[in-house]
N, CA and C atoms as a LAMMPS dump frame, in Angstrom:
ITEM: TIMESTEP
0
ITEM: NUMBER OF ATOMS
210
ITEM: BOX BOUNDS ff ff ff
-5.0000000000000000e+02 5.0000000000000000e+02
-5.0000000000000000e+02 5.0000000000000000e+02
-5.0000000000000000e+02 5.0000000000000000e+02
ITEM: ATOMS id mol type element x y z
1 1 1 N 175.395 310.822 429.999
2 1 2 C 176.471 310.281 430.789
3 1 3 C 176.603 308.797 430.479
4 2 1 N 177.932 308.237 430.239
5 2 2 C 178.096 306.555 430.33
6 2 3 C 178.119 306.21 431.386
7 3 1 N 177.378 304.862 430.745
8 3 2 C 177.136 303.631 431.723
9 3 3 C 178.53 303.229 432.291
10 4 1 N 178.867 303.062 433.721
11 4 2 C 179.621 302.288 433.857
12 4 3 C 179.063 300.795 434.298
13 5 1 N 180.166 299.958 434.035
14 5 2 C 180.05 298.495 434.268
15 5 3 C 180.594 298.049 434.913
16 6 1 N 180.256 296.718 435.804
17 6 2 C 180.8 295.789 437.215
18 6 3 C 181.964 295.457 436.331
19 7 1 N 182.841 295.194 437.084
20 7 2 C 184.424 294.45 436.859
21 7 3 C 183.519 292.452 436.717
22 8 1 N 184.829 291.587 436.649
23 8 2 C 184.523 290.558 436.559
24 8 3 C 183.927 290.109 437.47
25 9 1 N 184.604 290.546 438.818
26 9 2 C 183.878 290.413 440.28
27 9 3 C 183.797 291.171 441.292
28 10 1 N 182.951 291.628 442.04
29 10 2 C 182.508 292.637 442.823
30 10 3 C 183.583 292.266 444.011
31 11 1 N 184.85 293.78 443.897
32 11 2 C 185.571 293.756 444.705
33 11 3 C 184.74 294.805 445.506
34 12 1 N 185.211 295.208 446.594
35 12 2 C 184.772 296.151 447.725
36 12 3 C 185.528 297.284 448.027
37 13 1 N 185.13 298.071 448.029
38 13 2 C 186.351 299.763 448.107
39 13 3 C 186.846 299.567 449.209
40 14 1 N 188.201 299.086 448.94
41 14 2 C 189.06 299.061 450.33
42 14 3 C 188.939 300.616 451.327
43 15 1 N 188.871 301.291 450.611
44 15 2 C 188.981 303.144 451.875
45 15 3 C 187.329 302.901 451.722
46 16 1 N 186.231 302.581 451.646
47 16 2 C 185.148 302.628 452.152
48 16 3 C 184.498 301.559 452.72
49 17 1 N 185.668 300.331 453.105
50 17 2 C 185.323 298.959 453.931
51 17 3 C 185.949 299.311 455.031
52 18 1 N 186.616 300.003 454.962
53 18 2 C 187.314 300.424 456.488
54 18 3 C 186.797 301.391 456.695
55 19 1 N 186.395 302.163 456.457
56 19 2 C 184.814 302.513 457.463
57 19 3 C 183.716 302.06 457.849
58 20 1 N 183.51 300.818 457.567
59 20 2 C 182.175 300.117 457.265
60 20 3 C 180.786 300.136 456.677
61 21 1 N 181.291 301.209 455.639
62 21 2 C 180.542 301.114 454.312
63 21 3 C 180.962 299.815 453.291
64 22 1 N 180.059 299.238 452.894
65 22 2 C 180.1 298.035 451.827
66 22 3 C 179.762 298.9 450.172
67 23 1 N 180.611 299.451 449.47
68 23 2 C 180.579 299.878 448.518
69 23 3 C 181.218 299.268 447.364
70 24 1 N 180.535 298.7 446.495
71 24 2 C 181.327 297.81 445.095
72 24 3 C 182.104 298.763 444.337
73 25 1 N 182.919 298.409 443.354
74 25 2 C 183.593 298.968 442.804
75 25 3 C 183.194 298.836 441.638
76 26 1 N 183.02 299.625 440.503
77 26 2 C 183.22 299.675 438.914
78 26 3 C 184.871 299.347 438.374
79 27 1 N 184.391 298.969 436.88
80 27 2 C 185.837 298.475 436.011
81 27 3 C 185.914 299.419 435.091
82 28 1 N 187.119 299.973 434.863
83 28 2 C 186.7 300.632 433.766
84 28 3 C 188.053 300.078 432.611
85 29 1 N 187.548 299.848 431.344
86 29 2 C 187.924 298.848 430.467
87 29 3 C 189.153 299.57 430.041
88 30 1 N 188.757 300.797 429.58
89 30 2 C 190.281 301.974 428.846
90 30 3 C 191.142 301.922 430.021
91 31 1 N 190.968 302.39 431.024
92 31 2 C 191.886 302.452 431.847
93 31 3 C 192.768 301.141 432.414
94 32 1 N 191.77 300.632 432.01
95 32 2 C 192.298 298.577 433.151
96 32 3 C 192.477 299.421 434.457
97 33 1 N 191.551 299.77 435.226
98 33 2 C 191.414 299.923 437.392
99 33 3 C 189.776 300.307 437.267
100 34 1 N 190.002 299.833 438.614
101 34 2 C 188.426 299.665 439.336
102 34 3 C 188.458 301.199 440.174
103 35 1 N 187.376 301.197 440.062
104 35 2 C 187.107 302.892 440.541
105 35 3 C 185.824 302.729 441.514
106 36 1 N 185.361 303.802 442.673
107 36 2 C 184.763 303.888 443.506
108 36 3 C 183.804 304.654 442.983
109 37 1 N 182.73 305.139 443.096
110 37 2 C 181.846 306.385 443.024
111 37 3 C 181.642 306.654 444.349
112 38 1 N 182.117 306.45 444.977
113 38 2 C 181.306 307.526 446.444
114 38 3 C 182.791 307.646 446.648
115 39 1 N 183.852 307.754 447.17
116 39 2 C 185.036 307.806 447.517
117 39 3 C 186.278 308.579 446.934
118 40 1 N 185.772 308.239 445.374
119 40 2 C 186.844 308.437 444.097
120 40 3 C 188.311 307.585 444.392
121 41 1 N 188.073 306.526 445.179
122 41 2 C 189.025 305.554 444.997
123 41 3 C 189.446 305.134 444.076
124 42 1 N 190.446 304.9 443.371
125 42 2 C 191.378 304.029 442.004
126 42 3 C 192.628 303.396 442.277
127 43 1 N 192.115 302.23 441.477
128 43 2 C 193.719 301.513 441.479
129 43 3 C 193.576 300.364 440.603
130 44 1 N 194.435 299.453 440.214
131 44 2 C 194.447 298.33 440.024
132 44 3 C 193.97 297.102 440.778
133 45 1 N 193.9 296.192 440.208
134 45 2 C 193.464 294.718 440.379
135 45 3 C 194.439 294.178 441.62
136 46 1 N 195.277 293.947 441.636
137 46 2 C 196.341 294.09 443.065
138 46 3 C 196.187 294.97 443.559
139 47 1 N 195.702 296.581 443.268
140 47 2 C 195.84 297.114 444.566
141 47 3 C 194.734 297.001 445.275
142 48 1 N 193.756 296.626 444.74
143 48 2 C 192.686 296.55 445.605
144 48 3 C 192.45 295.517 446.255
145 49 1 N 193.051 294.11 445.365
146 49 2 C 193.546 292.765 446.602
147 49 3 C 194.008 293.062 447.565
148 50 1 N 195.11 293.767 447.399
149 50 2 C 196.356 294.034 448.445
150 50 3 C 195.707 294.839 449.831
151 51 1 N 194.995 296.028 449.53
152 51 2 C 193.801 296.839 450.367
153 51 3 C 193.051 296.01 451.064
154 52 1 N 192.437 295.113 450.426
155 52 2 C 191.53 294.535 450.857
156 52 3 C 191.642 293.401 451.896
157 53 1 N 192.624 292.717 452.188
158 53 2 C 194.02 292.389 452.74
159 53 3 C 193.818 292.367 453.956
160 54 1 N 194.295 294.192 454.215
161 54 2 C 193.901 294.642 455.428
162 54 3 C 192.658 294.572 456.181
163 55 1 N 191.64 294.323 455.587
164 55 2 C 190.077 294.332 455.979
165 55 3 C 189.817 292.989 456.668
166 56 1 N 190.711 291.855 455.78
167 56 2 C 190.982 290.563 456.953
168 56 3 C 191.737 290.765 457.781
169 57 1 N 192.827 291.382 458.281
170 57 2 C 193.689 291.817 459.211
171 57 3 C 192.83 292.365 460.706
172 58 1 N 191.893 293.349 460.242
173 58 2 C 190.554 294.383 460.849
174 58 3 C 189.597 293.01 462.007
175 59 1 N 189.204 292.506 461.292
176 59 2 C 188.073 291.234 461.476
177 59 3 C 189.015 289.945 461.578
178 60 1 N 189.835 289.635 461.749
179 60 2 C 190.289 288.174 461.66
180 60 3 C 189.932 287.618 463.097
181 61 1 N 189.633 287.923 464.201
182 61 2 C 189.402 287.538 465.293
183 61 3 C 187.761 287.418 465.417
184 62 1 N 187.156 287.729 464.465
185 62 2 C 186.009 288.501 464.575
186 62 3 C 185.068 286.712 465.357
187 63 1 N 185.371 285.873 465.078
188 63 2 C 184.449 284.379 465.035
189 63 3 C 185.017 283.68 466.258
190 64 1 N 186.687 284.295 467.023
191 64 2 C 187.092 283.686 468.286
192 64 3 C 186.084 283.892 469.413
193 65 1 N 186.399 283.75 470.668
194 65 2 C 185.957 284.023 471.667
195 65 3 C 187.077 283.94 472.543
196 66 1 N 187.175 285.044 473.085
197 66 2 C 187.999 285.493 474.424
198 66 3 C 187.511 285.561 475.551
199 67 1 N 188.151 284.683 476.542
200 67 2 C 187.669 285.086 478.069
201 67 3 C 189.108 285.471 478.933
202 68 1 N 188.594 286.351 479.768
203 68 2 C 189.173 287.052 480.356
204 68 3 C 189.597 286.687 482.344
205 69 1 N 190.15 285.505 482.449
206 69 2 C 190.025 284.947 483.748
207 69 3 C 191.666 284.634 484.326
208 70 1 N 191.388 285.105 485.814
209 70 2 C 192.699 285.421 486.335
210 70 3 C 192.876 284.863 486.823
């Protein structure tokens, strides 16, 4: 079986960060897209920016603090 290899930089599987699995993605060179092994996620370099997007959308409050006073 081939080796696969890290992309330039360890993006994160957008459909397995929104579950809160932290799973890196592989590059694969023939194809030009990053691919998942646990998921079988694929896409391009934007789409997985774009995915990933949402994961700040998820957490963007995550460092506020809310109080709740009437």
């Amino acid at each position: 079986m081939a080796q696969s290899g890290k992309g330039r930089l360890n993006y994160r599987c957008p459909s397995c960060f929104m579950r809160d699995i932290d799973m890196d993605m592989f590059y694969d060179k023939d194809k030009e897209e990053y691919y998942c092994l646990r998921c079988q996620y694929r896409g391009s370099e934007a789409d997985v920016l774009a995915k990933n997007e949402l994961a700040r959308f998820r957490y963007g409050a995550m460092y506020e603090r809310f109080s709740f006073e009437d």
